[in-house]
N, C-alpha and C positions, 0 to 999 in steps of 0.2 A: 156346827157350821156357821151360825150366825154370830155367836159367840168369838169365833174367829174374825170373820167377816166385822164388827163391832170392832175390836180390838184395830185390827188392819186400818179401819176409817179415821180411828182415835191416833193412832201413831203417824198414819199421813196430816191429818187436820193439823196436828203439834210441829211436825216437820214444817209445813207449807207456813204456820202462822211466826215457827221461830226464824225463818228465810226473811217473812215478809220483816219482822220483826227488826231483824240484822241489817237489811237493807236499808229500812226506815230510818236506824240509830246511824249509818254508815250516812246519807242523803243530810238527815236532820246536821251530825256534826258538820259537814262541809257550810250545810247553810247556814249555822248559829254561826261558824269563823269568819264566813265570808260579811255577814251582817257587822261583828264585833268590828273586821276592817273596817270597812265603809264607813260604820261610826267613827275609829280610830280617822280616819283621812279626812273625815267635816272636822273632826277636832284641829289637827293640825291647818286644815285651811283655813278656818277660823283664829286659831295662834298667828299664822302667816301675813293674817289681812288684820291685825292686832299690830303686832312688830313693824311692819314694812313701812307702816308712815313714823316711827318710833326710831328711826335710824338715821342717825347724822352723820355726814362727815368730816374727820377733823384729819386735815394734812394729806385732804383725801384716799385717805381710808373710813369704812364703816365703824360706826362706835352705837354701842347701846347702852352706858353707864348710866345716862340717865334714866331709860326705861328701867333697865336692872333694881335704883333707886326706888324709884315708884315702886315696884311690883314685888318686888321681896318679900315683903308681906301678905303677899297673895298667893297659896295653893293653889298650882296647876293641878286640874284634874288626872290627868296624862305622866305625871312628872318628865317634862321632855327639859332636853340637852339641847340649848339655844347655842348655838357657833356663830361666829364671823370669819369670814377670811378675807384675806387680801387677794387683790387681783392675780397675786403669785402664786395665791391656794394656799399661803402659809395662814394657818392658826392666830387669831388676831383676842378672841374671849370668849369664853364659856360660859356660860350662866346654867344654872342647874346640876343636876347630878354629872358626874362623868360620864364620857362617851368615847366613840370612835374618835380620832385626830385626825384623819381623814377626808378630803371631800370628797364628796363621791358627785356622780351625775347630777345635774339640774331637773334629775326626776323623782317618782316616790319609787322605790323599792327596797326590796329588803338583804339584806349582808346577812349571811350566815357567818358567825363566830366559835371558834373555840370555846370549850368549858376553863374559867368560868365564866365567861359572858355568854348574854343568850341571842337570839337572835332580836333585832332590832328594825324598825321601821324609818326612813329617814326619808327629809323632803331638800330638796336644794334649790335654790332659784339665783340667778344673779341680780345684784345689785349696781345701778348704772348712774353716771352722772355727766346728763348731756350725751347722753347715748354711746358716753364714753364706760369700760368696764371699772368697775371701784372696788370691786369683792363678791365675798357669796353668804349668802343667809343660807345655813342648816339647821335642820331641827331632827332631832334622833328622837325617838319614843321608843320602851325598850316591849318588847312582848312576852315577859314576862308574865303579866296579869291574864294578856290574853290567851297564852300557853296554859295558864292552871285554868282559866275559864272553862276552857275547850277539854282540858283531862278532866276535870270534874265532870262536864258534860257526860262523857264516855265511861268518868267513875259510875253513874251514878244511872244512867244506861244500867252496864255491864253489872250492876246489883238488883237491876230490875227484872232482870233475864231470868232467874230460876223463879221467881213469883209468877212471872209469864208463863213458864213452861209449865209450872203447878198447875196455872188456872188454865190454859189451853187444855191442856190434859181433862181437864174435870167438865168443862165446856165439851170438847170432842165427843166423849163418851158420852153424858147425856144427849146433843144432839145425834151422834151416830146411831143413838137410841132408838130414836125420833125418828129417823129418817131408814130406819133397816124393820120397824115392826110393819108396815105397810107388805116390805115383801117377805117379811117372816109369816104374817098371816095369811098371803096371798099362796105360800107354799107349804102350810101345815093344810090350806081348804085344797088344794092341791094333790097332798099327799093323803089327805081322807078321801077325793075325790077315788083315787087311784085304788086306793085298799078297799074302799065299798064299793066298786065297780069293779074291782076282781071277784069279790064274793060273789054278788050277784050274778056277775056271768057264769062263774062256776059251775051256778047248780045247773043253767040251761045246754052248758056245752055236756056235764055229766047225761042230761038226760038223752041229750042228741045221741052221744057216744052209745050209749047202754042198750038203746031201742035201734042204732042200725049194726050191733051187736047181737042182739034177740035176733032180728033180721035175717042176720046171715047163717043164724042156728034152726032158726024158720025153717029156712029153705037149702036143704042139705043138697037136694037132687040136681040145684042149678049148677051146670057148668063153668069152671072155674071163667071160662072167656066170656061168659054172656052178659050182657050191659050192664047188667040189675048187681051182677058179683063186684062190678066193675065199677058201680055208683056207689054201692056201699064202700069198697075199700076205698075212694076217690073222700069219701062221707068223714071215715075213720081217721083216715090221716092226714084230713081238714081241721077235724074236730081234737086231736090230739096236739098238732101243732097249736090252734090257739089256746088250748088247756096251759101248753109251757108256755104261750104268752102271756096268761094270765096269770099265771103262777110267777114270772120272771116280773112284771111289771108291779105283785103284790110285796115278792122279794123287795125290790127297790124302793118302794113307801119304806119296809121295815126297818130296810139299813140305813134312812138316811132317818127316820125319828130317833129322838133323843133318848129314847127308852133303851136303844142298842144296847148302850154303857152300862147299864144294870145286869144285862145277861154273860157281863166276859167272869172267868172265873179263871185260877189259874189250870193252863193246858199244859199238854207233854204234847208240842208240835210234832215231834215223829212217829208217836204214837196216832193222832188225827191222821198224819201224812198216811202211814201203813194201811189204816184203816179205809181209807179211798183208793188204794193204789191197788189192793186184793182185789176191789170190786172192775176194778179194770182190767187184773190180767190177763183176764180172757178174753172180754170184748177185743186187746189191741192184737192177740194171738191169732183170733178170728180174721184178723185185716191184714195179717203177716207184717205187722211192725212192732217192734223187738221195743219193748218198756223194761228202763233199766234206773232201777232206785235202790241202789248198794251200800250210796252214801247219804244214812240217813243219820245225824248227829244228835244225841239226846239235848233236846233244849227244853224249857221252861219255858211257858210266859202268860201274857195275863191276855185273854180273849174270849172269842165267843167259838165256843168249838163250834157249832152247826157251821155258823159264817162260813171257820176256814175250810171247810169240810166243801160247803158251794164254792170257795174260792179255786182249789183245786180242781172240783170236780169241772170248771168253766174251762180251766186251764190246759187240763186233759182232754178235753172234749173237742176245743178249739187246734189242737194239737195233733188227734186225732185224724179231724173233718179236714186238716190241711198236710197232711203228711200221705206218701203214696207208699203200694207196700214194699216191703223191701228198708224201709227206714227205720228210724231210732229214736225216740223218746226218752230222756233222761233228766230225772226226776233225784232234788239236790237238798237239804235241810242242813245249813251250815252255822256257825256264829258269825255274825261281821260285828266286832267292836260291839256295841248297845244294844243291836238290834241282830234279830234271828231272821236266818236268809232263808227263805225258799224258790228256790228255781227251778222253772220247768224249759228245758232245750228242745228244741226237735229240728229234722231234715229234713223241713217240708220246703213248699213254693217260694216262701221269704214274703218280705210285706215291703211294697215301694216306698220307698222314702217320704214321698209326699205326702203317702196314706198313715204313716209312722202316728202323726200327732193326731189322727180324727177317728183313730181305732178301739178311742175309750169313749167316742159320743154314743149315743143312744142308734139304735137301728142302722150307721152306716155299718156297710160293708166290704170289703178290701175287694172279692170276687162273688160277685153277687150272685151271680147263675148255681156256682160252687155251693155256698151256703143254701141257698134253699133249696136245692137239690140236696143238701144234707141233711133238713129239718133245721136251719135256723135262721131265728129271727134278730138276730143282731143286738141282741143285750146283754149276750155274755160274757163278755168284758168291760160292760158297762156296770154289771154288777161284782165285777172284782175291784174295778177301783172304787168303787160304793162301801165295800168291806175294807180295803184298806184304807177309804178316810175314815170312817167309822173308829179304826183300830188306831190312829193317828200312823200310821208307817208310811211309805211312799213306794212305789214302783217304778222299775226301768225294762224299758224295753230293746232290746238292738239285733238286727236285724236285715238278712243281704237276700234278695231275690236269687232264687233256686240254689239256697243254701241251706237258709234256717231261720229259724227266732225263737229268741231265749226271752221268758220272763223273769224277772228277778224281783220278789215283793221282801221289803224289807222290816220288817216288825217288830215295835220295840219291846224287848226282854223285862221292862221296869215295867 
C-alpha cells in the first residue's frame, strides 16, 4: 500500500514540478523577448538622437551623405536600415542593409513580412524645417538576431526538460520517502496494536464464553424463562459477537501487512468458490432463499485461498442478513478479459445511493437496527476490500433499493 502510495506522490511531485517547470520556460521566454526589445528600442533611440542633428537640408529635402561619410566605417551594433523620405513619403537614401521602401507611421512598431523577409522593428519621426514638414527619418532593425535569441532560449529550455523530469523523479521518490515512513510506522504500530490486542482479548472472551457455558450445564433444572438462563444467553451472545470482532479486526491487521503476498499460491477460483458455497447450502435452505451457483467457470490464478475463501464467505453472509425469504442468491465465477470475475447478486433491500460509497468503511452500516439484530459488527465488507487490495483487483458494486445488489470483485488471472 505504501509502495503505492510512494509511487502516487512521485508521479504527482514530477507532474506539479514539470507544470511549474513549463510555466516558468513559457513566463521566462516572454520576459527574455520583451527585455531583448526594450534593449533593441534604447538602441535605436540612441541611433535617432545620433542621426537627427546629422541631417541637412539641401533643396530642402533631408540628406545624410555626409553622416553616411563619417560612419561607414563604423559597425552598427544593430545593423539597422537608415531611410529618408521626402515630405511626399517618397524614398530619398538608404544607408545600410536593405529594407522595407515603405514609410510607415511616425511610431515604433513592428511589420510582419513574407518569407524571405523576417519580421522587423522600425522607428519613424518626422523631420521639420521652421515647423514647416521636410521628410521622415526611418530606421528598420530586422529581428532576426532577436528571433534565434528567443528560439534558442526555448531550444535550450526544451533540452533541459527530460534532465528535469530525470531529477524530479529521483528527488520525488526519495522525499515521498521521507515524508510516507512517518505514517508507514504510525500504521505498522497500528496494525501490531490491533493483532496484539486481538490475542489478548481472545483468551479473556474464550474464558468468559466457556464458564457461562459450564454455567448453563451447571444448572440444567433452571427454567428456560428464568433470569439466570436469560443472563447467560444475553452473556453467550455478547461474548460470541465480540469473539468475531476480534477475529474480524485481527483478519484486517493480516490482510493489510506485507506478508499477505507470500501466502497467494496458484488457486482453482471455482474450486474455493464450491468449497464455501456447500457450507452454505443449507444455512440459506433454512431461511427459504434459493442460492444458485450453476455458473461456476474453471479459472486459474494466483492468491491466497483462505483470503478468498473469507472473501466470499463476507459476501454470502451480507447477502444473506439482507435478503428476505422467498429470494435468490446467485453466485457467478466468470473470465473478464485479465482478470477472473466473481459475482455475488442477491433480491434483497438494495443499498441507497448515498450509502453506495461508505459501505466499505470500517463499522458503518447501511440499516443498523438490521445488522445487529443479525450478529454484525460492520467489517465485513471492510474486510473484502482488504483482500481485494491485497490481491491487487478492484471491485464494483451496483445496486437499487428493494431490488438487489450485486458485488462484482475482479482478480487478476497473471
Amino acid at each position: 500500500m505504501f509502495r503505492s502510495l510512494r509511487w502516487r506522490l512521485t508521479l504527482w511531485f514530477v507532474a506539479l514540478s514539470t507544470v511549474v517547470y513549463a510555466l516558468a520556460v513559457v513566463l521566462g521566454y516572454f520576459l527574455f523577448k520583451g527585455s531583448l526589445m526594450s534593449l533593441l528600442d534604447e538602441e535605436v533611440n540612441s541611433l535617432v538622437a545620433e542621426i537627427e542633428p546629422a541631417i541637412v537640408l539641401v533643396d530642402s529635402k533631408p540628406n545624410l551623405n555626409q553622416w553616411a561619410k563619417d560612419a561607414k566605417n563604423v559597425p552598427f551594433k544593430w545593423l539597422p536600415t537608415i531611410q529618408l523620405f521626402d515630405s511626399q513619403k517618397r524614398l530619398l537614401e538608404t544607408h545600410g542593409p536593405p529594407g522595407l521602401e515603405h514609410l510607415y507611421g511616425p511610431e515604433v512598431r513592428e511589420i510582419d513580412q513574407p518569407e524571405p523577409q523576417h519580421d522587423v522593428r522600425l522607428f519613424s519621426t518626422p523631420i521639420r524645417e521652421n515647423k514647416k514638414l521636410a521628410g521622415f527619418l526611418q530606421i528598420q532593425l530586422s529581428m532576426r538576431s532577436l528571433d534565434h535569441a528567443a528560439s534558442q532560449y526555448m531550444y535550450t529550455m526544451g533540452m533541459l526538460t527530460p534532465f528535469l523530469i530525470v531529477a524530479s523523479g529521483f528527488a520525488g521518490y526519495f522525499f515521498s520517502g521521507m515524508a510516507a515512513k512517518p505514517l508507514e510506522e504510525s500504521f505498522d504500530l497500528l496494525r501490531r496494536f490491533m493483532n496484539d490486542a486481538g490475542h489478548e482479548l481472545s483468551t479473556p472472551i474464550s474464558i468468559i464464553q466457556a464458564n457461562a457455558e459450564a454455567m448453563e450445564l451447571d444448572l440444567p433444572e433452571l427454567d428456560q424463562s428464568s433470569p439466570i438462563t436469560n443472563k447467560l444467553a444475553i452473556i453467550n451472545r455478547s461474548t460470541e459477537r465480540m469473539g468475531r470482532l476480534v477475529s474480524d479486526l485481527m483478519l484486517l491487521a493480516k490482510m493489510e501487512s506485507p506478508q499477505i503476498k507470500s501466502r497467494q499460491t496458484h488457486i482453482q477460483l471455482d474450486v474455493v468458490a464450491k468449497s464455501v458455497l456447500e457450507e452454505f447450502d443449507e444455512l440459506f435452505k433454512n431461511k427459504g432463499i434459493n442460492l444458485v451457483h450453476d455458473d461456476l467457470s474453471p479459472i486459474q490464478l494466483t492468491g491466497d485461498s483462505d483470503a478468498i475463501k473469507r472473501l466470499l464467505t463476507n459476501l454470502l453472509q451480507n447477502a444473506m442478513r439482507y435478503t428476505d425469504k422467498g429470494g435468490s442468491v446467485t453466485v457467478k465465477v466468470e473470465p473478464s478479459g485479465r482478470f477472473a470475475k466473481l459475482s455475488v447478486a442477491d433480491t434483497g433491500i438494495g443499498i441507497p445511493p448515498e450509502s453506495v460509497p461508505k459501505i466499505f468503511d470500517r463499522f458503518y452500516r447501511v440499516d443498523k437496527s438490521r445488522s445487529r439484530a443479525a450478529g454484525g459488527v460492520g467489517l465485513g465488507l471492510s474486510i473484502v476490500r482488504a483482500i481485494v487490495d491485497a490481491h491487487k483487483g478492484k471491485i464494483e458494486v451496483s445496486s437499487e433499493v428493494d431490488k438487489g445488489t450485486t458485488f462484482a470483485i475482479f482478480l487478476s488471472r497473471h
